[in-house]
N, C-alpha and C positions, 0 to 999 in steps of 0.2 A: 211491284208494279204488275198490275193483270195488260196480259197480252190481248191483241182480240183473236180471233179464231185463223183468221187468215195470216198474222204474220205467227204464229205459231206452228200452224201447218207449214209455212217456209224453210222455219226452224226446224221442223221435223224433215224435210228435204232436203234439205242443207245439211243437217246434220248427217244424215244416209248418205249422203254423197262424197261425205268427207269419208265416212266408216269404212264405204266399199271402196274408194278409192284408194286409204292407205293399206286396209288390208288386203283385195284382192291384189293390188298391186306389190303387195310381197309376195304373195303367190305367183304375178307372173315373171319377178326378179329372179324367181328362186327356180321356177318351171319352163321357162321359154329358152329355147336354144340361142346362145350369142351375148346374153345377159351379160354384166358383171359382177351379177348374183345369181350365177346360175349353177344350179347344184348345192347352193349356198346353205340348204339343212332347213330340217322343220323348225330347229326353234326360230329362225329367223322370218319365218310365216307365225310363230308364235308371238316375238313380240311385235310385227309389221302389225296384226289382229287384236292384240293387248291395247298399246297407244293406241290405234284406230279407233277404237272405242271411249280410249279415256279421251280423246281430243274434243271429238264433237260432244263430249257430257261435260267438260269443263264448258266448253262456248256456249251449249243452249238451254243446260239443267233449269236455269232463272228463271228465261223464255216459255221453254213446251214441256219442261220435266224431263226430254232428252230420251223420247224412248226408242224410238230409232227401232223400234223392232214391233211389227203388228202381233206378237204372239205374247209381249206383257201388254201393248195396249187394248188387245182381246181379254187377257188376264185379269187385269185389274177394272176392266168395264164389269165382267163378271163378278169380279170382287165388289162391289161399289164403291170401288177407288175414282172411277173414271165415267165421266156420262157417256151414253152410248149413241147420244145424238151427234158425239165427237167421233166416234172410233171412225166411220167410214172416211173423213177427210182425214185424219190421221193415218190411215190405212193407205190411203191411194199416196197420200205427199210421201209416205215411207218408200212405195214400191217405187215411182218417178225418181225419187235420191236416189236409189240402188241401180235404176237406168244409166241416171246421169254418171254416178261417180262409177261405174262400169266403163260406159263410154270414154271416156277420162284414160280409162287403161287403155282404152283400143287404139285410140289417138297418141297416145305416147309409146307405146309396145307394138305399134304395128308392122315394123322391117322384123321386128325377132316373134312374130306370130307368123310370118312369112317364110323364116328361118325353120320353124319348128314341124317338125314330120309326127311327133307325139300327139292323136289326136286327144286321145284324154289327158293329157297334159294339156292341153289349150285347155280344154272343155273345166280343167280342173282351173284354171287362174277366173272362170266365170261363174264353176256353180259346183257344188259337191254329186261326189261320187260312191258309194261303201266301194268299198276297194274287196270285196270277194264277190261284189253283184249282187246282193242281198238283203233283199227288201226289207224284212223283218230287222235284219241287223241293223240295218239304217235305220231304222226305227226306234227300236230298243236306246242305239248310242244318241240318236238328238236326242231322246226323251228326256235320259238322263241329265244329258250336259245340259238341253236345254233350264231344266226343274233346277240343277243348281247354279245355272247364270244367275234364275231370276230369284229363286230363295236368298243366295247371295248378295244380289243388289239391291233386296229389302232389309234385310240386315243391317249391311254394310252403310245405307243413306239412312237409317229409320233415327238416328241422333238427332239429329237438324245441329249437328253442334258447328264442324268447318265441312260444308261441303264441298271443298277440294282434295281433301284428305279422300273423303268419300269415294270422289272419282276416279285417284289415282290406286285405290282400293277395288276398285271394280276394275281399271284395267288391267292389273296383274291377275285379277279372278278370272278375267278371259284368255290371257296370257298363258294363265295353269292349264283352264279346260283346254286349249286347243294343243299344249302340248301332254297334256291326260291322256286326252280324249281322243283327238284329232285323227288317229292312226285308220280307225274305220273310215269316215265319212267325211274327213274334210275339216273341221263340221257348220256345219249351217248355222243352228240356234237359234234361227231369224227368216222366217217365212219369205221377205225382202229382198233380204239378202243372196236368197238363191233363186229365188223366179225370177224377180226383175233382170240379174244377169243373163239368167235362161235362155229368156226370150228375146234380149242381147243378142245372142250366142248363136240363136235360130237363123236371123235374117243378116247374121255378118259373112261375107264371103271370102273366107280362106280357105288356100288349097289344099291343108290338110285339117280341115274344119273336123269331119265327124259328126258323130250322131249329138243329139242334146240330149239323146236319152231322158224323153218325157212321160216315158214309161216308172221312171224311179221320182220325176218330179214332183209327186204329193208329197214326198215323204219330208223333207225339208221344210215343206209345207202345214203339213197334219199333227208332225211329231213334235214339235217345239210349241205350236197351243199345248197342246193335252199336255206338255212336260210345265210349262209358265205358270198352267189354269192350276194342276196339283200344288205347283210351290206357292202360288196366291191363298191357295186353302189351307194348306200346313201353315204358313206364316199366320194369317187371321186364327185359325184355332189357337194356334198356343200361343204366341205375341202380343195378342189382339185383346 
């Protein structure tokens, strides 16, 4: 069944709002003082981030193709997977879902963001951080994770055989990276998924809120295109 443009774009909002929601929201389980997952350990931000992902791509994959992330719907425009008269509303309904299902944590975690004195620990349940302050490092680790989210999740869906399989195949792929990977940066892998929080982050007012550190903001940003666009081109060379 073709979707038309507009409930597709919903699909795409919808589906970001779910993503950010399950998974920042194990980050702020696991990071906010008073939780009952607090302290709770990375893999449990590993697999809060793994389902998060396979949830909204089992509900909208049919729908909008479930990209939930502007750095393969940049990717694959570039590939000519995707027309490019779509990427800007795809682009914007992605960043709006990573607002909303933010918001979503602030309204549920708000006594224990209240509790919390850690500023980047807040700052970390909304948006990544390299954890030495280093911009290049951030760099380097989206790029990577990012190139093998999306090499991975053309692989893994390129069958067309059960795409449930498929999904539940991409969530443990994001599962891995973030307990891989995770240890620099958080990590991103989703342009969306860390501005839209950001800027979240910017105009909420807690007393021990902290910087948004918009100084490191591109990189989350910059790092997962250039890492999506590479593995769109390795997969079309030799796949394709």
């Amino acid at each position: 069944m073709h979707y038309s443009l507009l409930i597709r774009c919903l699909a795409e909002l919808i589906g970001t709002a779910v993503m950010v929601a399950l998974g920042n929201g194990s980050v702020a389980n696991v990071e906010l003082k008073g939780t009952k997952g607090f302290h709770g350990g990375w893999v449990l931000i590993g697999f809060g981030y793994g389902i998060g992902v396979m949830i909204p791509a089992l509900m909208f994959a049919t729908v909008s193709g479930a990209q939930i992330n502007p750095a393969m719907t940049i990717a694959l425009a570039i590939g000519g997977q995707f027309p490019w008269r779509e990427v800007l509303p795809y682009v914007g309904a992605q960043l709006l879902g990573a607002i909303l299902g933010q918001l979503l944590i602030v309204l549920a975690y708000k006594p224990y963001y209240d509790e919390t004195t850690n500023a980047e620990a807040i700052l970390g349940t909304f948006s990544t951080i390299d954890a030495v302050h280093s911009r290049f490092n951030g760099f380097v680790n989206e790029l990577i994770g990012t190139f093998l989210l999306v090499l991975g999740a053309l692989c893994i869906t390129a069958d067309k055989i059960d795409s449930r399989a498929d999904f539940i195949g991409l969530g443990f792929l994001v599962m891995c990276l973030v307990v891989s990977f995770g240890g620099p940066t958080g990590p991103a892998l989703n342009p969306a998924r860390d501005l839209g929080p950001r800027m979240l982050h910017a105009i909420c007012n807690f007393e021990h809120k902290g910087s948004s550190q918009w100084q490191y903001s591109w990189v989350p940003v910059v790092a997962p295109i250039f890492g999506a666009i590479l593995a769109v081109f390795l997969y079309q060379s030799i796949f394709n």
